[in-house]
N, C-alpha and C positions, 0 to 999 in steps of 0.2 A: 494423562491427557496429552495430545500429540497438541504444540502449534506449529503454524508457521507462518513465520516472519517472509516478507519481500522485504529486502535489507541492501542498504547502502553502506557500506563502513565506514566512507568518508563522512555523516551524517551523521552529526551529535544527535540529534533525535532519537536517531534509529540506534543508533550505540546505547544509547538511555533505554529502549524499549527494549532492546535485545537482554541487556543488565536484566531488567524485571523478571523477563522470562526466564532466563536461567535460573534467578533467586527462588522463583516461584516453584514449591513442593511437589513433586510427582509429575510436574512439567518434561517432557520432550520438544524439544524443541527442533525443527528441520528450517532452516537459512538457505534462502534462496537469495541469492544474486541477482537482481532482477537486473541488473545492466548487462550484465554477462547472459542470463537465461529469461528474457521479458518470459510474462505471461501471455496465454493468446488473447486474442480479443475477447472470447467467449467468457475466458474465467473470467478476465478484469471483468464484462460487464457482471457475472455473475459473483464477484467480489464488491463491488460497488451496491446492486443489489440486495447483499446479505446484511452489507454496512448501514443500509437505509440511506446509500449517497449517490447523489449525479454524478455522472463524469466528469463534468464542469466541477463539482466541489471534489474531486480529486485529484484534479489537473494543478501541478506545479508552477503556478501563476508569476514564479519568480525567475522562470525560464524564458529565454528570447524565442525561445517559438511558442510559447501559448500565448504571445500578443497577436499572432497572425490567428488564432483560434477564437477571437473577442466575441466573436458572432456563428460561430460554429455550431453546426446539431449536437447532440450528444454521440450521435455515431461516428460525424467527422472527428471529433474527441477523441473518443477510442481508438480510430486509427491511426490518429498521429502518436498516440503513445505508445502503441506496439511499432510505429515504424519507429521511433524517438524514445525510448521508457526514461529517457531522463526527465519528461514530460508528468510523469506518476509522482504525485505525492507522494513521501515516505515516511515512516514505514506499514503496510497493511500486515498485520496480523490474524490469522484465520484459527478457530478452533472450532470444537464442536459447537461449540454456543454462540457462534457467530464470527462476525470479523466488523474491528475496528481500526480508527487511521489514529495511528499511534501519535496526535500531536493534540493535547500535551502526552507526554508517555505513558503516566498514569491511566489514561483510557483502556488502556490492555486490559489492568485488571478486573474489567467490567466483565469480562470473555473466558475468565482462568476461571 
């Protein structure tokens, strides 16, 4: 089974989730940098979608620019985080069986 991680290094989180993945049997794993290589708008919305989540509950609400997004659409959303991907909650994990927001990290294993 192929995942992939949108991953921050700096981010115990996503360090924790990334951990699982590896441990996990017959897993591949592909790490994507999302600071380095955001996703476009399209996947996010179609990763958020898969997640069963708004872009508002993916939005990094501990960031000083998602206070200027208080009252935003969902699409104004999406574009501040492709302009901004520090914006995106982490870490999203995507597999055949869906994609989940790896917090707490444990959630992955819903997807493996």
């Amino acid at each position: 089974m192929k995942a992939t991680i949108y991953h921050n290094p700096r981010c115990s989180k996503s360090r924790e989730t990334l951990a699982i993945l590896r441990e996990a049997p017959g897993v591949e794993v592909e790490i994507v940098d999302y600071l380095k290589m955001p996703p476009s708008r399209d996947k996010l919305a179609s990763l958020y979608a898969k997640a069963g989540l708004t872009p508002r509950q993916g939005l990094r609400k501990a960031e000083d620019g998602a206070a200027a997004l208080k009252d935003a659409s969902d699409g104004a959303i999406l574009d501040a985080m492709v302009a901004d991907p520090i914006l995106i909650e982490r870490p999203l994990v995507e597999t055949d069986k869906g994609v989940r927001l790896g917090r707490p990290p444990e959630k992955v294993r819903e997807i493996l």
